[in-house]
Backbone as CSV, one residue per row, in Angstrom:
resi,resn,N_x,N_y,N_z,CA_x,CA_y,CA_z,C_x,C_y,C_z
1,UNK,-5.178,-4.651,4.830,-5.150,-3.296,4.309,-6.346,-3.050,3.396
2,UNK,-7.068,-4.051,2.502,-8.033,-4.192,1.641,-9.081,-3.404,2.723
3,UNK,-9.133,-3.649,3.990,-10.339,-3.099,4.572,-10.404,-1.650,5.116
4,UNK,-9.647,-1.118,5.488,-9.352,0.023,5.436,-9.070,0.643,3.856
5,UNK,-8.423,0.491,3.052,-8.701,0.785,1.827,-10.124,1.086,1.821
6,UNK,-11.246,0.426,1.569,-12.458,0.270,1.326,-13.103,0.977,2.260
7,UNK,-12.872,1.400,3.386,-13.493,2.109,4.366,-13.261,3.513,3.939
8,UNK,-11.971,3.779,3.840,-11.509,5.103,3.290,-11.187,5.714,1.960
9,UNK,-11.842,4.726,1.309,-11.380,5.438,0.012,-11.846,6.135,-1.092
10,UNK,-12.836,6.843,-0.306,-13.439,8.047,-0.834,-12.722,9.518,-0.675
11,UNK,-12.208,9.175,0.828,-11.038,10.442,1.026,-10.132,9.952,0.372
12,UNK,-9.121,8.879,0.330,-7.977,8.603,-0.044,-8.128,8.895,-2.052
13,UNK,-9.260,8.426,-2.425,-9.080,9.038,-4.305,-9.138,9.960,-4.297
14,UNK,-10.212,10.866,-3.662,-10.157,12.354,-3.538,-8.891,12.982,-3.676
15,UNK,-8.323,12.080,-2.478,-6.569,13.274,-1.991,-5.987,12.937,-3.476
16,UNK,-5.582,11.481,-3.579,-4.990,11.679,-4.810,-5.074,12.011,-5.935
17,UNK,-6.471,12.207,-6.303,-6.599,12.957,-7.463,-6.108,14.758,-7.521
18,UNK,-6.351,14.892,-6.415,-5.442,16.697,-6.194,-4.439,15.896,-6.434
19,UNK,-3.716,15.613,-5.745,-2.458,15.148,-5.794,-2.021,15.149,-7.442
20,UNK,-2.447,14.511,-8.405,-1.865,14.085,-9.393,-2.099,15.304,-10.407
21,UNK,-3.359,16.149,-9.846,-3.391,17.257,-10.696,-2.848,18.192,-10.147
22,UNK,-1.978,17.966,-8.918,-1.259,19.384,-8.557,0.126,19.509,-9.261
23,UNK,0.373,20.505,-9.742,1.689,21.241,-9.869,3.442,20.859,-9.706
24,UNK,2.730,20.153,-8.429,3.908,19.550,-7.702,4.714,17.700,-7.888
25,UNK,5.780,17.697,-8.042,6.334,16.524,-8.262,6.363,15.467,-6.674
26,UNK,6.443,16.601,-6.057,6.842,16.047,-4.214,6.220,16.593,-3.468
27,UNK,5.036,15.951,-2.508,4.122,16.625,-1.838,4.314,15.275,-0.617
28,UNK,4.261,16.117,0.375,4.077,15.449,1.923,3.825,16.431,3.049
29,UNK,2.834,15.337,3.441,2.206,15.779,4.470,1.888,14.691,5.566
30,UNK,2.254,15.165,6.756,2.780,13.974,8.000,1.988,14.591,9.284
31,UNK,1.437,13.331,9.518,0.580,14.015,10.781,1.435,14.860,12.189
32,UNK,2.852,14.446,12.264,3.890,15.062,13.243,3.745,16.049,12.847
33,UNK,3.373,16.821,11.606,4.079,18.513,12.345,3.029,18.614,10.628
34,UNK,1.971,18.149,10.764,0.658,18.578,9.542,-0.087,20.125,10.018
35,UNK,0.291,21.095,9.248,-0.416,22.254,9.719,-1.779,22.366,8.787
36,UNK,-2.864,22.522,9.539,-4.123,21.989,8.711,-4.454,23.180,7.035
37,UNK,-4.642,22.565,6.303,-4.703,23.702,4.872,-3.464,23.788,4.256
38,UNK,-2.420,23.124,4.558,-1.157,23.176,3.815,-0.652,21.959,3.726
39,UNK,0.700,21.855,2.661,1.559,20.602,2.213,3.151,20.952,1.892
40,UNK,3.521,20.633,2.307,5.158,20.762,2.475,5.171,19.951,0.703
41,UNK,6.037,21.100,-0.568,6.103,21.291,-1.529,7.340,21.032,-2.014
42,UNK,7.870,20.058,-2.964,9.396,20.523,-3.885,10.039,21.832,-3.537
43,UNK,9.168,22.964,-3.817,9.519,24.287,-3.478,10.429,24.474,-2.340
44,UNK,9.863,23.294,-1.049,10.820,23.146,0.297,10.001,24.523,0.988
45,UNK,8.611,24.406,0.734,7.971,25.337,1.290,6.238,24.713,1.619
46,UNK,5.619,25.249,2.803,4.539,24.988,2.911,3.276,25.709,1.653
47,UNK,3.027,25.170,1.194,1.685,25.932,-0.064,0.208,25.379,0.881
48,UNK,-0.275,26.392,0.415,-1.913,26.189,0.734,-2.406,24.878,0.153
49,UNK,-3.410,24.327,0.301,-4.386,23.852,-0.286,-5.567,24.429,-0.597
50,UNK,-5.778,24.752,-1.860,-6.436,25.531,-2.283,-8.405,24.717,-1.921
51,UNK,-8.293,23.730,-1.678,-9.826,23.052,-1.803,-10.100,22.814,-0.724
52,UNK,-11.053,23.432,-0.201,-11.281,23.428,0.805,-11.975,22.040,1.083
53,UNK,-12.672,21.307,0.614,-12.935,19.802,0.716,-11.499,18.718,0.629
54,UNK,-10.712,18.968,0.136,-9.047,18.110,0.031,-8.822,18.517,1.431
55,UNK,-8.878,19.363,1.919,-8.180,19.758,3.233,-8.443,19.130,4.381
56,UNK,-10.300,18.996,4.244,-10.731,18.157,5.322,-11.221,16.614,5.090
57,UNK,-10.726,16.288,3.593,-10.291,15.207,3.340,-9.020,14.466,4.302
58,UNK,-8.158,15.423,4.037,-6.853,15.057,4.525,-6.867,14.893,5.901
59,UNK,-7.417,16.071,6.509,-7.772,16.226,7.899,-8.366,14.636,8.539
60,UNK,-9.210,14.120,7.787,-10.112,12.919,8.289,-8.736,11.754,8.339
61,UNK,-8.398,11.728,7.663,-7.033,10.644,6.774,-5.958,10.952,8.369
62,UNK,-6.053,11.934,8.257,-4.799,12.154,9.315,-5.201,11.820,10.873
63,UNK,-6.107,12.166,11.038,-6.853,12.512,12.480,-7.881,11.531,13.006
64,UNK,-8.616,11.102,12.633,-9.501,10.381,12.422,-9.639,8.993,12.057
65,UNK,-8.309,8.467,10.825,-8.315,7.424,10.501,-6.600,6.872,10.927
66,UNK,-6.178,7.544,11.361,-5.120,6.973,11.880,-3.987,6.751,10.771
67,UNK,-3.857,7.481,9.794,-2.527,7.750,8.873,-1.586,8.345,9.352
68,UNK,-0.084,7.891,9.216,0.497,9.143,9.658,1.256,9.936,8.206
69,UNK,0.848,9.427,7.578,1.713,10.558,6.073,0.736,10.005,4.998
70,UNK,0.606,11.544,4.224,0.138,11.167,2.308,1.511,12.299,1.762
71,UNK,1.708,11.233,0.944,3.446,12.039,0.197,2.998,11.069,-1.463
72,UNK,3.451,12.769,-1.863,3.653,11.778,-3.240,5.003,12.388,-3.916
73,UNK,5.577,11.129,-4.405,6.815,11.055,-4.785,6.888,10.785,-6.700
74,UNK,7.183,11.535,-7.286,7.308,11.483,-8.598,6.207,10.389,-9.075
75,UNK,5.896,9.547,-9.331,4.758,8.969,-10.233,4.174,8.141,-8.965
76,UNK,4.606,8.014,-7.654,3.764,7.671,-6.548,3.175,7.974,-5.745
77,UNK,1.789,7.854,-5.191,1.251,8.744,-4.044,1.086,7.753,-2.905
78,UNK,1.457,7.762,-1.499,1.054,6.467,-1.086,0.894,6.793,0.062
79,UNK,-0.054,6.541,1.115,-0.663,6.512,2.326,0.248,5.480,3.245
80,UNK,0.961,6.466,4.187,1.338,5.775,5.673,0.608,5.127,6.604
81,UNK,0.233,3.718,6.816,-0.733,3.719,8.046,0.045,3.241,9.326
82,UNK,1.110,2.180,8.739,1.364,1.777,10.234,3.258,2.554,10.022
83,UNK,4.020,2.381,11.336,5.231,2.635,11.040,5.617,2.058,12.305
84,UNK,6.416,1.380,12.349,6.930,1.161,13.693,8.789,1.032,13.122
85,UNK,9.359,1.937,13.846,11.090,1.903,13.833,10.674,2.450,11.848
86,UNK,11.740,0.979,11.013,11.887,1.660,10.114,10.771,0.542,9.237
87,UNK,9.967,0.055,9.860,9.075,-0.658,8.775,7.531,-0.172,8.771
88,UNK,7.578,-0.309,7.645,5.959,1.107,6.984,5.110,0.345,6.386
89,UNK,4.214,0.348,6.658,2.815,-0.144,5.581,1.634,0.476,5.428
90,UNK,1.585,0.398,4.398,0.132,1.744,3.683,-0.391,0.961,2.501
91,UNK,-0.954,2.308,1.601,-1.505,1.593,0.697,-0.884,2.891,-0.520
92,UNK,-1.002,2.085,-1.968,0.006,2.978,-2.675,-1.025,3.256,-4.206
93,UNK,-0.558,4.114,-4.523,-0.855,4.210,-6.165,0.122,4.949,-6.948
94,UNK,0.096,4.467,-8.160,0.796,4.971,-9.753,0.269,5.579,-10.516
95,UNK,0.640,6.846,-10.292,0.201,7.896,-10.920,0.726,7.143,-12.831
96,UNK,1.272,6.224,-13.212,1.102,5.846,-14.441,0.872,4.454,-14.590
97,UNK,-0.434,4.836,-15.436,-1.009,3.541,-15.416,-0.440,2.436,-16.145
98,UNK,-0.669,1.538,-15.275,-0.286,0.026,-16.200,1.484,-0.044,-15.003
99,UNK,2.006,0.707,-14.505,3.402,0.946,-13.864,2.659,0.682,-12.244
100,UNK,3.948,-0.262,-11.536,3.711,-0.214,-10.176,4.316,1.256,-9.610
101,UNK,4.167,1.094,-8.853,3.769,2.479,-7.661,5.764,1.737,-6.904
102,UNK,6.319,3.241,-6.838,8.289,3.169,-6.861,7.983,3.575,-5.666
103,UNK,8.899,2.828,-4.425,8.802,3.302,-3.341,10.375,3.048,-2.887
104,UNK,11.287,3.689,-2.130,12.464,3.774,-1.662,12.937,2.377,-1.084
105,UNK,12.292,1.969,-0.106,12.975,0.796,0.160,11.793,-0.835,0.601
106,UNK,11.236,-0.402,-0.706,9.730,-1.393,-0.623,10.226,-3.265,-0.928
107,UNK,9.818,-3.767,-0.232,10.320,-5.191,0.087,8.745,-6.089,0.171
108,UNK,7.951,-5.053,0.526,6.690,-6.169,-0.716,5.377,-5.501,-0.936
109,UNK,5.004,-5.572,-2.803,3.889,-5.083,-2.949,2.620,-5.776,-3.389
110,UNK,1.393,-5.369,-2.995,0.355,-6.549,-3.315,-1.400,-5.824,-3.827
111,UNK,-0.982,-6.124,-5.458,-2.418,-5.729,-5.640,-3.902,-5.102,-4.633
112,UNK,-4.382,-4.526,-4.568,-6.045,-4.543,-3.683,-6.851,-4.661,-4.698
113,UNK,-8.440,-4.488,-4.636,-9.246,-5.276,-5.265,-9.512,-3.874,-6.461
114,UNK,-9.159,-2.848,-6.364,-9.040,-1.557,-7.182,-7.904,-1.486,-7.729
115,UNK,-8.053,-1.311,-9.289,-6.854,-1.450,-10.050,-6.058,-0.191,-10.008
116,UNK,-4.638,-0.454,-9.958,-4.026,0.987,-9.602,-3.621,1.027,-8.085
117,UNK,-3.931,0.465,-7.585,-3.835,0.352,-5.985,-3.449,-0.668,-5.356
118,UNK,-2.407,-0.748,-4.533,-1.521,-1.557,-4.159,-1.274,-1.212,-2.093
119,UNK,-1.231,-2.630,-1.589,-0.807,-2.488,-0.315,0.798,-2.575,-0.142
120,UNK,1.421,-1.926,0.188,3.471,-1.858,0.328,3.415,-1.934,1.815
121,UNK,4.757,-2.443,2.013,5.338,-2.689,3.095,7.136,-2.086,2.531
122,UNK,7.498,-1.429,3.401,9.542,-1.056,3.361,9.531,-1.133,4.506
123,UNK,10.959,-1.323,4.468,11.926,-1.625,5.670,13.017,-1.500,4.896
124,UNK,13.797,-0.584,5.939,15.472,-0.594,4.822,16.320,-1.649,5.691
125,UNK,16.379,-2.021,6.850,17.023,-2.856,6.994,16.962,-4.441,6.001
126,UNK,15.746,-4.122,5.861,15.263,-6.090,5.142,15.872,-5.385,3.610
127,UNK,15.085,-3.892,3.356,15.845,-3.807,1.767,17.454,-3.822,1.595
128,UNK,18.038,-3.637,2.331,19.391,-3.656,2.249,20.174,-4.647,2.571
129,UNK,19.668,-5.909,2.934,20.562,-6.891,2.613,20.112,-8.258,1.945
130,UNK,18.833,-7.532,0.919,18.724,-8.536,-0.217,19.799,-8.565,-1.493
């Protein structure tokens, strides 16, 4: 994941820095049903993206690099890359520093060479019968 990290992570700080200065507590956006210039909001509504560079940030992330979700979840923002059934691996960050990055049913997380940034793996089957 370190290498892709490093390949992409000029879009990927970009996104999250909107991200952490947006408004919003819960933001996702999934390449299945990503309408380009918008983000499915807390609100439970699609909002614009107001930057027009975040957009085709995201656009690259989604299309291009083979992500299928950027969601950020209360103090986490974390990039989908692989998913197969119910096990996920991306790469994550904590919106508070010095705090790992909270993910629903995360079963293992591992530093990258950028502080703040972490590779996760979930699976709820493996999380649910530790």
């Amino acid at each position: 994941m370190e290498k892709h990290f490093k390949k992409d992570k000029a879009d990927i700080v970009f996104i999250t820095e909107y991200f952490v200065d947006s408004e919003y507590s819960e933001i996702s956006i999934r390449k299945n049903n990503y309408k380009k210039g918008f983000m499915f909001t807390s609100t439970r509504r699609d909002v614009e993206i107001e930057d027009e560079a975040v957009a085709k940030a995201i656009d690259r992330i989604l299309k291009k690099r083979g992500y299928k979700a950027i969601i950020r979840e209360g103090n986490t923002i974390y990039f989908e890359k692989w998913i197969l059934f119910e096990d996920i691996h991306g790469i994550a960050y904590s919106i508070n520093e010095g705090k790992e990055p909270t993910l629903q049913f995360l079963i293992k997380l591992e530093p990258l060479s950028e502080n703040g940034w972490y590779y996760y793996e979930e699976d709820y089957n493996e999380w649910r019968t530790r």
